[in-house]
C-alpha positions as CSV (number, residue, x, y, z in Angstrom):
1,X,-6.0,-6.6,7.2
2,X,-2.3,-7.1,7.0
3,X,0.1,-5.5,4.9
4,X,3.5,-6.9,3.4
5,X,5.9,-4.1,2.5
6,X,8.8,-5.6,0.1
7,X,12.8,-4.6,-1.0
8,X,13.3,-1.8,0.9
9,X,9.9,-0.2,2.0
10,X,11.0,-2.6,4.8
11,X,13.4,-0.3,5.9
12,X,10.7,2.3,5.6
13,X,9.0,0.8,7.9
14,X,11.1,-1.2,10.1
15,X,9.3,-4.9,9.8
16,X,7.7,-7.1,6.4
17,X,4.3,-7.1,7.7
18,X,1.6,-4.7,9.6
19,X,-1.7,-4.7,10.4
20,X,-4.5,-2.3,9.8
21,X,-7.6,-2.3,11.1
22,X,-10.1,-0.6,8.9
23,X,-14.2,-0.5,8.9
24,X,-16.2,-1.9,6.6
25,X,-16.2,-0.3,3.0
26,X,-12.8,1.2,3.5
27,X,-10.8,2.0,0.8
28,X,-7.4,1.6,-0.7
29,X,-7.3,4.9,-0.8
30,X,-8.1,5.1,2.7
31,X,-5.5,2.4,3.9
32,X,-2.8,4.2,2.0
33,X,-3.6,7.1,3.9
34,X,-3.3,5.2,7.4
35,X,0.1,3.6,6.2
36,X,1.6,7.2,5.8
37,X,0.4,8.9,8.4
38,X,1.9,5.4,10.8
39,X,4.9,5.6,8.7
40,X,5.8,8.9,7.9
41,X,9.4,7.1,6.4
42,X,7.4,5.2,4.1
43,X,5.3,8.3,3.1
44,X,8.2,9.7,1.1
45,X,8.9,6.4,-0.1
46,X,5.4,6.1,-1.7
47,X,3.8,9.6,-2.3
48,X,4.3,12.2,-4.0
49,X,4.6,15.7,-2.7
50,X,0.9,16.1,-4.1
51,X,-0.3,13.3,-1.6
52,X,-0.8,10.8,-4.9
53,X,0.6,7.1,-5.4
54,X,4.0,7.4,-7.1
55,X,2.9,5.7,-10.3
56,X,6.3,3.2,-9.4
57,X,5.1,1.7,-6.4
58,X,3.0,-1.1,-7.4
59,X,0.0,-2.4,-4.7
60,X,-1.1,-5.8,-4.8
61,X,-4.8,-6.6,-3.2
62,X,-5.5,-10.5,-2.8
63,X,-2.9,-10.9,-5.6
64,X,-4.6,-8.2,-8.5
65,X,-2.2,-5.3,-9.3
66,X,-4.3,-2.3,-7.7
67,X,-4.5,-0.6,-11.6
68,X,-6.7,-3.5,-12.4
69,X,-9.1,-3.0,-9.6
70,X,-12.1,-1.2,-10.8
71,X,-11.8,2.0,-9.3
72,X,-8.2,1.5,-8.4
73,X,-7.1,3.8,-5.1
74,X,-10.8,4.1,-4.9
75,X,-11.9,0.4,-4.6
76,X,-13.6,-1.2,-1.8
77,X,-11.4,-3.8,0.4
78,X,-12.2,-6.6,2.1
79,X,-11.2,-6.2,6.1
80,X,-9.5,-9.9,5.2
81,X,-7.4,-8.5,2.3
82,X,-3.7,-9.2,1.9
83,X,-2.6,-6.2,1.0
84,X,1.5,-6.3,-0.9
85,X,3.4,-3.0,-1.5
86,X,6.4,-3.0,-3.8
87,X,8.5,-0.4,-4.5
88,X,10.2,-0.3,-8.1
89,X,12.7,-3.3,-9.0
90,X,15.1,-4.6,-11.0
91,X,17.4,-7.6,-11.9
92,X,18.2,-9.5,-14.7
């Protein structure tokens, strides 16, 4: 699946896009857990020291904000998923 980092999780991880390639029935749990441990930069950026989402950095499946996913860290993603990370923004 390939995931888009935005603002300055770019820097995080030095590029806009990766790809991961999970099994079947992974979760976002799971992928979040191969983006840190590839990107130990983007860790810190993302989790806190507890291992848990920052409740700032928003994740984007196919589109749906990640809170609206049933199950949320814990739901199922497709292997063809776009997967978007944003880190907390602002503008006016």
């Amino acid at each position: 699946m390939i995931v888009k980092y935005y603002a300055t999780l770019r820097d995080a991880v030095g590029s806009r896009q990766a790809e991961f390639d999970l099994p079947p029935g992974s979760t976002l749990r799971q992928l979040v857990a191969e983006m840190a441990a590839r990107y130990p930069a983007l860790k810190a950026e993302i989790l806190d020291p507890d291992g848990n989402l920052y409740s700032h950095i928003h994740i984007f499946v196919d589109g749906r904000d990640s809170t609206f996913l049933g199950g949320s860290l814990d739901a199922v993603l497709d292997p063809d998923a776009t997967i978007a990370v944003f880190p907390p923004v602002g503008g006016g």
